[in-house]
N, CA, C and O atoms as a Tinker XYZ file with bonds, in Angstrom:
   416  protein
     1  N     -2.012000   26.124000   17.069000    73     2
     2  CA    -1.081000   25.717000   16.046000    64     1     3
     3  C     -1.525000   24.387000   15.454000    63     2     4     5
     4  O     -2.091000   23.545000   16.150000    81     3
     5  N     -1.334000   24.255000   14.511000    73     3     6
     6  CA    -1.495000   23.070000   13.615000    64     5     7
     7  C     -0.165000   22.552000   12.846000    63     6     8     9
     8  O      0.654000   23.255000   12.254000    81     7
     9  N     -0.159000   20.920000   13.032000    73     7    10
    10  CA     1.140000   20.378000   12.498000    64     9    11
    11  C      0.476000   19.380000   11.395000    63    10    12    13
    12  O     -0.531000   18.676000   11.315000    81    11
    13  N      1.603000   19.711000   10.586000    73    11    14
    14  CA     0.786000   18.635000    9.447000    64    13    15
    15  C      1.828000   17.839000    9.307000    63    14    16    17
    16  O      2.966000   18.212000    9.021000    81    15
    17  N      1.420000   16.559000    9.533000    73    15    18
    18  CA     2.500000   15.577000    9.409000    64    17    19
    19  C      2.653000   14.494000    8.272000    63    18    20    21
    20  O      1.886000   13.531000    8.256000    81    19
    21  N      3.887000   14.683000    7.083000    73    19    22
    22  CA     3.978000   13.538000    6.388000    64    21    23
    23  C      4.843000   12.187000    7.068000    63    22    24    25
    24  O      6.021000   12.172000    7.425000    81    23
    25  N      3.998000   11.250000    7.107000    73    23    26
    26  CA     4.668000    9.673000    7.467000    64    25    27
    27  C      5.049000    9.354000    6.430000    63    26    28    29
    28  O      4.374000    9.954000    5.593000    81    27
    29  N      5.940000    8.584000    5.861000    73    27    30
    30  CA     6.743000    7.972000    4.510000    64    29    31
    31  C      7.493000    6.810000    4.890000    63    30    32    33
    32  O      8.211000    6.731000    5.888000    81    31
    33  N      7.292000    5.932000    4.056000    73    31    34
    34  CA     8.423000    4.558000    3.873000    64    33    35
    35  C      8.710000    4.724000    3.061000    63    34    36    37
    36  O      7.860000    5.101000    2.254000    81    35
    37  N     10.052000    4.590000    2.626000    73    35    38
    38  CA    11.130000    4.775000    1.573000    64    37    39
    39  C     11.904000    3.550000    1.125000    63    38    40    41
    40  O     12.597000    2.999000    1.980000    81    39
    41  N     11.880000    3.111000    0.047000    73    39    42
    42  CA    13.007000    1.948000   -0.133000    64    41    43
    43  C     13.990000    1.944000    0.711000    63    42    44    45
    44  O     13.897000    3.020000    1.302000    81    43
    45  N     15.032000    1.268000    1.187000    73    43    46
    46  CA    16.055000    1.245000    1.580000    64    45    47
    47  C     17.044000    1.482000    0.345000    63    46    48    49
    48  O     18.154000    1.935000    0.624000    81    47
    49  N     16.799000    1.265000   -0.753000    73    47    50
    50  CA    17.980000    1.501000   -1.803000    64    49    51
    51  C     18.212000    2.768000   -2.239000    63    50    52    53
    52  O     19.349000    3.081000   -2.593000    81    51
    53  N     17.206000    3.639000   -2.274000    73    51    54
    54  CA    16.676000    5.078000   -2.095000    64    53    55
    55  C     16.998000    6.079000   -0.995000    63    54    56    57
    56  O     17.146000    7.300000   -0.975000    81    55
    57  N     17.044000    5.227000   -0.197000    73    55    58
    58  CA    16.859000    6.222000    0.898000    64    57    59
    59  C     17.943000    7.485000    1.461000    63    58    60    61
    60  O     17.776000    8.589000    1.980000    81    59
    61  N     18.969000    6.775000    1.104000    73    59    62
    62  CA    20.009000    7.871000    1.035000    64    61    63
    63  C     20.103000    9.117000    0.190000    63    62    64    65
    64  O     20.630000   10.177000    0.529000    81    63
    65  N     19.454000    8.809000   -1.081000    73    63    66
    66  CA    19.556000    9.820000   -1.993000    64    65    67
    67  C     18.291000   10.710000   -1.675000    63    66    68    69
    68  O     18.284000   11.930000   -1.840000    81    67
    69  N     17.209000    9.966000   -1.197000    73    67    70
    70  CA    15.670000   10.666000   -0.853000    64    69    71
    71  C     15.994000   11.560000    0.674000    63    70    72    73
    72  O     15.475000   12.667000    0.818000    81    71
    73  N     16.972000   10.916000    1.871000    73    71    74
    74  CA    17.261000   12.113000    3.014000    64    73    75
    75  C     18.071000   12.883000    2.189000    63    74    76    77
    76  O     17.467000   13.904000    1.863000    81    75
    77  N     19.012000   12.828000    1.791000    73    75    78
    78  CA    20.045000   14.366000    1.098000    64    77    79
    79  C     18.759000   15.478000    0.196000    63    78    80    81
    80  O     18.571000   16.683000    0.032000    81    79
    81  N     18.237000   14.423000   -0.122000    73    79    82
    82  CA    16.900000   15.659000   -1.125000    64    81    83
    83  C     16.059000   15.903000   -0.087000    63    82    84    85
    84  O     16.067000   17.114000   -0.310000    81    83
    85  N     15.634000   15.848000    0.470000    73    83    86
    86  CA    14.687000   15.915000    1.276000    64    85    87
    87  C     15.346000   17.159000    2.223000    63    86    88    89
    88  O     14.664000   18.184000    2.260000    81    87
    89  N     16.282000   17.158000    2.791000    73    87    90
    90  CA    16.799000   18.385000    3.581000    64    89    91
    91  C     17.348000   19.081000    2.484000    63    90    92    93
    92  O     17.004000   20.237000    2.731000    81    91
    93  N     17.958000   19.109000    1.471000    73    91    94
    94  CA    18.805000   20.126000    0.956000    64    93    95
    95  C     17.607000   20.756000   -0.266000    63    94    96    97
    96  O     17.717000   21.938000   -0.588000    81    95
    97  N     16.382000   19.816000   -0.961000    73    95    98
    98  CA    15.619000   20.128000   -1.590000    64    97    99
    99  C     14.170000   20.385000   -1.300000    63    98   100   101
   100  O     13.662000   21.494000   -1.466000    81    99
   101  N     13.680000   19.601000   -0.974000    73    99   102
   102  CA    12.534000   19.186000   -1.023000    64   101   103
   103  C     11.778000   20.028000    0.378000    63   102   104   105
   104  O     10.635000   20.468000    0.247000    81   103
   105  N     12.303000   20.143000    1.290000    73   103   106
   106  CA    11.611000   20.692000    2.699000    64   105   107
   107  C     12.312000   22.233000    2.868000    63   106   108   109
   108  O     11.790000   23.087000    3.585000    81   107
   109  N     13.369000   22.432000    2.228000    73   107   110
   110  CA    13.657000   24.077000    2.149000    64   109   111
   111  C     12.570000   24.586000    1.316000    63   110   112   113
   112  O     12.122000   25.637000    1.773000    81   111
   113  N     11.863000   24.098000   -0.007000    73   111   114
   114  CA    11.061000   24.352000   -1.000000    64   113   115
   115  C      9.853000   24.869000   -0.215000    63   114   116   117
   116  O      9.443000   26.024000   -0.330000    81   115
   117  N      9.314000   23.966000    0.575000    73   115   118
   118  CA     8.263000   23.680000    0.918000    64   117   119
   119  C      8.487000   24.639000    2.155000    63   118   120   121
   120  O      7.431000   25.262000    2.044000    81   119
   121  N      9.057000   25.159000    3.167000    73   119   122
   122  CA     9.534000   25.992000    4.230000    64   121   123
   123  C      9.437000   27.718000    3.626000    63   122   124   125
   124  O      9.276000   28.728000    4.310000    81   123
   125  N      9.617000   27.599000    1.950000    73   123   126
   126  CA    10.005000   28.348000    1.566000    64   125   127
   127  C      8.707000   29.556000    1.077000    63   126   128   129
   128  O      8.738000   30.776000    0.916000    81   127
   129  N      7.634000   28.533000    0.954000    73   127   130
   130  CA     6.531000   29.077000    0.549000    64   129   131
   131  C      5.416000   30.274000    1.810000    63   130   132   133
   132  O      4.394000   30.920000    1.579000    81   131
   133  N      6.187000   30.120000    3.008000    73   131   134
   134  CA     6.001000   30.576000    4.291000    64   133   135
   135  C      5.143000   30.940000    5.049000    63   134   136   137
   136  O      5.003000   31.845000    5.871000    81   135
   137  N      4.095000   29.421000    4.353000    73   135   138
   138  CA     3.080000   28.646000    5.243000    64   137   139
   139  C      3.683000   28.058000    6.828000    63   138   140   141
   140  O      2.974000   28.083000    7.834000    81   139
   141  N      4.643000   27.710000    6.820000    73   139   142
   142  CA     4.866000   26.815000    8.172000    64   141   143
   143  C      5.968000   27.479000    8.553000    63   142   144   145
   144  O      6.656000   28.096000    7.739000    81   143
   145  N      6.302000   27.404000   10.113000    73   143   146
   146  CA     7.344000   28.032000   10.816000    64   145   147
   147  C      8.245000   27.094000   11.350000    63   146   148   149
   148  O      9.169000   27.610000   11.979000    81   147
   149  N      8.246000   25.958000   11.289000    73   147   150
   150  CA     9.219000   25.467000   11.325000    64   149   151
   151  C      8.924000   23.871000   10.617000    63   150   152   153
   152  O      7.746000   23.531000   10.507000    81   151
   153  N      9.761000   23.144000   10.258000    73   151   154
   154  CA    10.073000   21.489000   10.075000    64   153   155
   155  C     10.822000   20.697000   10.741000    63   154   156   157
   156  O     12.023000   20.953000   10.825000    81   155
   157  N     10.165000   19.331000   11.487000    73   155   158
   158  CA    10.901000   18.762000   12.335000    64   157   159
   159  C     11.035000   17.013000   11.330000    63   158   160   161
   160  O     10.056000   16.332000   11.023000    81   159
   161  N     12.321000   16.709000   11.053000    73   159   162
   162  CA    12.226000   15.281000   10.117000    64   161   163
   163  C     12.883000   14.629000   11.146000    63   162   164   165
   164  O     13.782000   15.068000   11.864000    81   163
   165  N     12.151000   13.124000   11.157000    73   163   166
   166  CA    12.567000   12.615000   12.187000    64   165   167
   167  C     12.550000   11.368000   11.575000    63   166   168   169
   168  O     11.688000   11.400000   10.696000    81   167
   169  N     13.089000   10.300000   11.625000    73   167   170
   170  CA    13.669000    8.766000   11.493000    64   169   171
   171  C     12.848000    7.826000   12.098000    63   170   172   173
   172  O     13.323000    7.832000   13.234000    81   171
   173  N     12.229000    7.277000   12.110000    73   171   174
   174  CA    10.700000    6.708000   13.097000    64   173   175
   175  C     11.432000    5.483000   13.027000    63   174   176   177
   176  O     11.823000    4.954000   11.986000    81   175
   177  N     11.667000    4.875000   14.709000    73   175   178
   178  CA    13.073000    3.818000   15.141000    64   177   179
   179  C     11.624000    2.627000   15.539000    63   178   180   181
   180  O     10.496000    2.659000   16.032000    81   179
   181  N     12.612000    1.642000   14.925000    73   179   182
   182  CA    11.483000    0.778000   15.443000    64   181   183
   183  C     11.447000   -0.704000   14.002000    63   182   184   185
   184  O     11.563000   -0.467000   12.799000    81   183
   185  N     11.329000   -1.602000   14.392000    73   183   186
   186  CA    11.413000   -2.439000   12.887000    64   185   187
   187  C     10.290000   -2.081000   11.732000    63   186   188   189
   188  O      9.126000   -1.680000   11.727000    81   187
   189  N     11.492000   -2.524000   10.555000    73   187   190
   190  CA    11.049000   -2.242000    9.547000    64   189   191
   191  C     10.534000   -2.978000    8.686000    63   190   192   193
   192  O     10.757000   -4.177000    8.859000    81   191
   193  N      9.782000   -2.645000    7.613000    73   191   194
   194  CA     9.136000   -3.807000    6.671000    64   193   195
   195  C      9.260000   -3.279000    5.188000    63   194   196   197
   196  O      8.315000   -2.744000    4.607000    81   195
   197  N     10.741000   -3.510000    4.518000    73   195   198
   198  CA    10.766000   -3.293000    3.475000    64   197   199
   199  C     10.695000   -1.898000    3.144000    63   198   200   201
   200  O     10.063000   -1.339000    2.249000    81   199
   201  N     11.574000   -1.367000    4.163000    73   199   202
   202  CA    11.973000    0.384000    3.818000    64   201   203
   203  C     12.360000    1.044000    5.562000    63   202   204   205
   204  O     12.516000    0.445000    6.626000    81   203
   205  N     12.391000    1.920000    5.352000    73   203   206
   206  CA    12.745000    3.307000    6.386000    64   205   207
   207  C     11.724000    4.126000    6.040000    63   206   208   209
   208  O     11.410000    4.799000    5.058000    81   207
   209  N     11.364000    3.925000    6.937000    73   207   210
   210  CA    10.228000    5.137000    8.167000    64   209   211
   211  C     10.987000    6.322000    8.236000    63   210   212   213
   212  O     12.189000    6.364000    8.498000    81   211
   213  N      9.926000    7.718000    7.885000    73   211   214
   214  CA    10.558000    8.873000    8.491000    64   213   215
   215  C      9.250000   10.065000    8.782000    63   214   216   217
   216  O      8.385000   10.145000    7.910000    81   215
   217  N      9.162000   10.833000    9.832000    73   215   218
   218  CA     8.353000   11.631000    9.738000    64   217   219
   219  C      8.727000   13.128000    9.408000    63   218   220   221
   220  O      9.841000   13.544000    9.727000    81   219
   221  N      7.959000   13.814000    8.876000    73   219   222
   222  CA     8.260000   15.376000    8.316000    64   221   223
   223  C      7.279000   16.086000    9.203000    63   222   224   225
   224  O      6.119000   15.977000    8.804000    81   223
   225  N      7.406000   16.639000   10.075000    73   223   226
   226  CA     6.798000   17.206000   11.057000    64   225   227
   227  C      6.272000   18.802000   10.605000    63   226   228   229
   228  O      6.641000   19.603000   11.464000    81   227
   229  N      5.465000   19.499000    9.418000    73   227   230
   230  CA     5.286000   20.759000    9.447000    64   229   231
   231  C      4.421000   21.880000   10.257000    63   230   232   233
   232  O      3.256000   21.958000    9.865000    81   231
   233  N      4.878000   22.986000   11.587000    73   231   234
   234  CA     4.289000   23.520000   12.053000    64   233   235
   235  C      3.682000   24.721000   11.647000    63   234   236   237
   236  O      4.394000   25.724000   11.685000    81   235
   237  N      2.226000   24.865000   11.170000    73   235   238
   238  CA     1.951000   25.816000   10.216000    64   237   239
   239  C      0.972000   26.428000   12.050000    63   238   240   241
   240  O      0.429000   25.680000   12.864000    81   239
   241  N      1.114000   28.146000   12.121000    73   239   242
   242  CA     0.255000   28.801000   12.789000    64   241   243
   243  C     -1.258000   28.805000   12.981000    63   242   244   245
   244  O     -1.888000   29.339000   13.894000    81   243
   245  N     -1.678000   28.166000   12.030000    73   243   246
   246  CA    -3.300000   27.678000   12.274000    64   245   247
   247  C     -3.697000   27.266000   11.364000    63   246   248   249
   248  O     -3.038000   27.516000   10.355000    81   247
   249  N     -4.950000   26.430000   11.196000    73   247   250
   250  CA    -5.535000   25.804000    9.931000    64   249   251
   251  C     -5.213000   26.763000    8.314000    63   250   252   253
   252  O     -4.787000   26.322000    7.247000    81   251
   253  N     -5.715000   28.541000    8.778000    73   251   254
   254  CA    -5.310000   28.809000    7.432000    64   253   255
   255  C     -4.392000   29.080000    6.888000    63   254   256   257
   256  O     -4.504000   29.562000    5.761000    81   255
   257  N     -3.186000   28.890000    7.435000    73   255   258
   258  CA    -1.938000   28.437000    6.845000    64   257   259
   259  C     -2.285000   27.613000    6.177000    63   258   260   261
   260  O     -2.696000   27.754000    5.025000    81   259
   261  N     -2.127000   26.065000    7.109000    73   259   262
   262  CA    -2.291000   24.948000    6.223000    64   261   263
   263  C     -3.048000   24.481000    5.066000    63   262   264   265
   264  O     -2.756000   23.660000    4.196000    81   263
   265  N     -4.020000   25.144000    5.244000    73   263   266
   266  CA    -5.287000   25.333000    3.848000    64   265   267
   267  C     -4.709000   25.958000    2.668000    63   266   268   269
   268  O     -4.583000   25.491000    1.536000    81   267
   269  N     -4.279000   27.453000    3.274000    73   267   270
   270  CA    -3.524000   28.501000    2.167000    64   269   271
   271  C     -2.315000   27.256000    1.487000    63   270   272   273
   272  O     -2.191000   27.345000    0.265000    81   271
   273  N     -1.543000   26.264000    2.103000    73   271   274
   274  CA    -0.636000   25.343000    1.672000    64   273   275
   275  C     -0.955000   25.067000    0.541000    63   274   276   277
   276  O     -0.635000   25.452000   -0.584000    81   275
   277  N     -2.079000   23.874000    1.243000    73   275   278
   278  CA    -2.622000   22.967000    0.332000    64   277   279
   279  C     -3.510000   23.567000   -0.803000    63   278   280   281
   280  O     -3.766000   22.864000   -1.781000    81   279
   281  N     -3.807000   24.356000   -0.746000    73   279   282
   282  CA    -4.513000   24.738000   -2.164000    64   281   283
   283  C     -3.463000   25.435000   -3.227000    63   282   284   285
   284  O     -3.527000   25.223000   -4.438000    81   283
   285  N     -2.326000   26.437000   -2.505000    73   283   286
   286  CA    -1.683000   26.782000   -3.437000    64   285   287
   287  C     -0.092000   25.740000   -3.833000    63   286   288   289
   288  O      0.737000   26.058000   -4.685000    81   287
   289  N     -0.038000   24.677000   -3.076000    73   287   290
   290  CA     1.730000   24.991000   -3.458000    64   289   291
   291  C      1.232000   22.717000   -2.641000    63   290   292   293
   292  O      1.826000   21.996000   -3.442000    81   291
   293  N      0.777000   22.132000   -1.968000    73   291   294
   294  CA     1.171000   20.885000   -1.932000    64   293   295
   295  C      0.852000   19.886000   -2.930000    63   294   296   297
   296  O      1.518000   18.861000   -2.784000    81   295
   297  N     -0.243000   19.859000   -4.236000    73   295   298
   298  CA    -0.241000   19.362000   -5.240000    64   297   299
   299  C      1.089000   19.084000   -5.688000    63   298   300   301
   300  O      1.594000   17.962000   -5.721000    81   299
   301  N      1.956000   20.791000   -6.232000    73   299   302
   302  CA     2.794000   20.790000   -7.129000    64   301   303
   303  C      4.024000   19.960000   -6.072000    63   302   304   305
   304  O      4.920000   19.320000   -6.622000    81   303
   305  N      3.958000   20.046000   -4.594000    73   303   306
   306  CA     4.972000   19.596000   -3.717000    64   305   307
   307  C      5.088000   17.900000   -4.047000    63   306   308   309
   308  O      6.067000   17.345000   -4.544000    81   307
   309  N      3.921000   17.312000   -3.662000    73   307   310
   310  CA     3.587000   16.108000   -4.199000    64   309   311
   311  C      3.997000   15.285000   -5.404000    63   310   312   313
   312  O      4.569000   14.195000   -5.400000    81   311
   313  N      3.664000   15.891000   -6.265000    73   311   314
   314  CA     4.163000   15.749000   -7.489000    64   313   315
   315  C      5.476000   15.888000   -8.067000    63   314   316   317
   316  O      5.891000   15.493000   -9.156000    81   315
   317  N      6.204000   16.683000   -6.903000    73   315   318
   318  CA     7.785000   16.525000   -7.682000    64   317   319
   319  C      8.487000   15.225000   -7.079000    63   318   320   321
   320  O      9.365000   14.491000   -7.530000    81   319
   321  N      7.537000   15.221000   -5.508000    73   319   322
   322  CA     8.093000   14.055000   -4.590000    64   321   323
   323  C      8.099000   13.140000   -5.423000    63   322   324   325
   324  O      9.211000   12.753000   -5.782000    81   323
   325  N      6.715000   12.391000   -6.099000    73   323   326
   326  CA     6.043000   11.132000   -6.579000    64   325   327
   327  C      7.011000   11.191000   -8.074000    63   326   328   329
   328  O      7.688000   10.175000   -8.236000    81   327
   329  N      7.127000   12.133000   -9.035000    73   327   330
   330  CA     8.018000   12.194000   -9.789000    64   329   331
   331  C      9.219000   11.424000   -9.529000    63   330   332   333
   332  O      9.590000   10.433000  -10.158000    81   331
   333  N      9.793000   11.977000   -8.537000    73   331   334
   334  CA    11.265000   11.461000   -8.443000    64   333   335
   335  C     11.531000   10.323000   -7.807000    63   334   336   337
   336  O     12.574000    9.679000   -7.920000    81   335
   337  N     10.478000   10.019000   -7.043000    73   335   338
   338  CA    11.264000    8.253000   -6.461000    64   337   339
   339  C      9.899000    7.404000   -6.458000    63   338   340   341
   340  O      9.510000    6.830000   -5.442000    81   339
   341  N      9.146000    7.368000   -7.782000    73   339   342
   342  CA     7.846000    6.737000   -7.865000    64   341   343
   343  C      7.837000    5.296000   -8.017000    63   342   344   345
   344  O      8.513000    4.651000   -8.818000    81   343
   345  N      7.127000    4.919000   -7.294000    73   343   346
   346  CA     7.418000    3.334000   -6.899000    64   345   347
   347  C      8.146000    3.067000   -5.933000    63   346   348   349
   348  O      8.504000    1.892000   -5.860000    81   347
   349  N      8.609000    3.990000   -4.897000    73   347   350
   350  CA     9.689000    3.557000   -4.225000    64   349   351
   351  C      8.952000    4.312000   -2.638000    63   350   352   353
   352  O      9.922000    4.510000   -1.907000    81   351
   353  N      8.042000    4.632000   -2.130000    73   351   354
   354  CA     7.607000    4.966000   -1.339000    64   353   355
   355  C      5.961000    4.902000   -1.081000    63   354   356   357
   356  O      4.983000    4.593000   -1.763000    81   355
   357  N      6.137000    5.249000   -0.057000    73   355   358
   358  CA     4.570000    4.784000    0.861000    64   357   359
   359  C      4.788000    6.149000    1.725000    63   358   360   361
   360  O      5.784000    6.415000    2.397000    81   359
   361  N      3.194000    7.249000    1.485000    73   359   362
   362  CA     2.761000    8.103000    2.724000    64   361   363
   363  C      1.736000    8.026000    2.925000    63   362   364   365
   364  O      1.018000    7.315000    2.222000    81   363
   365  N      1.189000    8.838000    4.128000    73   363   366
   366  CA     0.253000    9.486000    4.920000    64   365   367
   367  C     -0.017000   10.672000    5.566000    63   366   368   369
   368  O      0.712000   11.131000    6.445000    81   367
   369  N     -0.910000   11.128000    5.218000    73   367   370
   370  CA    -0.673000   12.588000    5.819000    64   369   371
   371  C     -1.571000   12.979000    7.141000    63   370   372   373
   372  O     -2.672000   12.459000    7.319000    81   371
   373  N     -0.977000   13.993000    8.106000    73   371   374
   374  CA    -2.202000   13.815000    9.525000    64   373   375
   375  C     -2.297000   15.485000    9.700000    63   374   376   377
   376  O     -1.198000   16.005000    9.897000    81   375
   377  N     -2.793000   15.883000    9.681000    73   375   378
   378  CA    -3.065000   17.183000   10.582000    64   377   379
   379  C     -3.919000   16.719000   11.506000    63   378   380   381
   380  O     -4.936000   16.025000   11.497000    81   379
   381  N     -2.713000   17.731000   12.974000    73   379   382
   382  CA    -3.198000   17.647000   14.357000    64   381   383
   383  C     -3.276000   19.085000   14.641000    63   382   384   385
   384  O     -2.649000   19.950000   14.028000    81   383
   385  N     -4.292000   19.327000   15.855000    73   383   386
   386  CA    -4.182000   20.414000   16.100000    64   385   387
   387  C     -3.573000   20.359000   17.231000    63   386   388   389
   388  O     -3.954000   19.472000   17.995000    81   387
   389  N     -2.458000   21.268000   17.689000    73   387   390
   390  CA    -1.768000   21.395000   19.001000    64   389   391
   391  C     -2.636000   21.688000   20.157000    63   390   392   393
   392  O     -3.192000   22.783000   20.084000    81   391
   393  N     -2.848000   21.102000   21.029000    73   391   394
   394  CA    -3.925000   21.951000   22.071000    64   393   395
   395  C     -3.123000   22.510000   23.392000    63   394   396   397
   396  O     -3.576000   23.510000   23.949000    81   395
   397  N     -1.670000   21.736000   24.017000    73   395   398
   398  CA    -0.951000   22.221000   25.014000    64   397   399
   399  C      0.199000   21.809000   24.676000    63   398   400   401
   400  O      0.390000   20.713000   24.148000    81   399
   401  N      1.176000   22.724000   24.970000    73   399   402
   402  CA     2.869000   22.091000   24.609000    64   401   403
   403  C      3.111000   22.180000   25.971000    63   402   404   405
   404  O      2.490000   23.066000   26.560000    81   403
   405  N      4.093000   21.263000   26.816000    73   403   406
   406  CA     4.597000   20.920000   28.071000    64   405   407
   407  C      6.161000   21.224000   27.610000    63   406   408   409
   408  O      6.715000   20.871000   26.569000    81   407
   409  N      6.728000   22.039000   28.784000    73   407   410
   410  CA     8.532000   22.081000   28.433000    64   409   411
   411  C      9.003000   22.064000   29.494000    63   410   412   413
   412  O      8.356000   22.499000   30.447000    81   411
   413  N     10.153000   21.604000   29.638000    73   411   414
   414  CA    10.306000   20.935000   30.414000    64   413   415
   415  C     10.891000   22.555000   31.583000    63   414   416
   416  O     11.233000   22.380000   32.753000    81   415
């Protein structure tokens, strides 16, 4: 499995309106295209520097998911993000590959 992870800092003045979009818009969209099997968004705790931290956790079944993503559908994903709250955020993107999950 492969997770592709967006990191983001968000204004703080933003940020409320960017989590309500973000679950009700923006990551159903992107869930929707049915590259990845699940999304984990998480709040990254810890001090801040001029925004809120959050991670978007996407678990796509293997690289060619994530490839099939990115060539067809994360440009246009990108671009609605950067559209709508431009100037007001900071990302990074990571693909990891899963090698063992531990449960408890």
């Amino acid at each position: 499995m492969i997770i592709y992870n967006v990191t983001l800092s968000i204004d703080e003045e933003v940020s409320a309106d960017w989590l309500l979009w973000m679950q009700e818009t923006h990551i159903p969209s992107i869930m929707a295209t049915g590259f990845f099997m699940e999304c984990r968004l998480s709040k990254i705790l810890g001090e801040q520097e001029g925004g809120i931290a959050y991670s978007a956790m996407y678990l796509a079944r293997d690289q060619a998911a994530l490839d099939g993503y990115n060539l067809r559908y994360a440009s246009d994903m990108q671009k609605a993000h950067a559209d709508r709250f431009a100037g007001k955020f900071s990302a990074f993107r990571t693909s990891l590959e899963l090698i063992k999950q531990f449960d408890k």
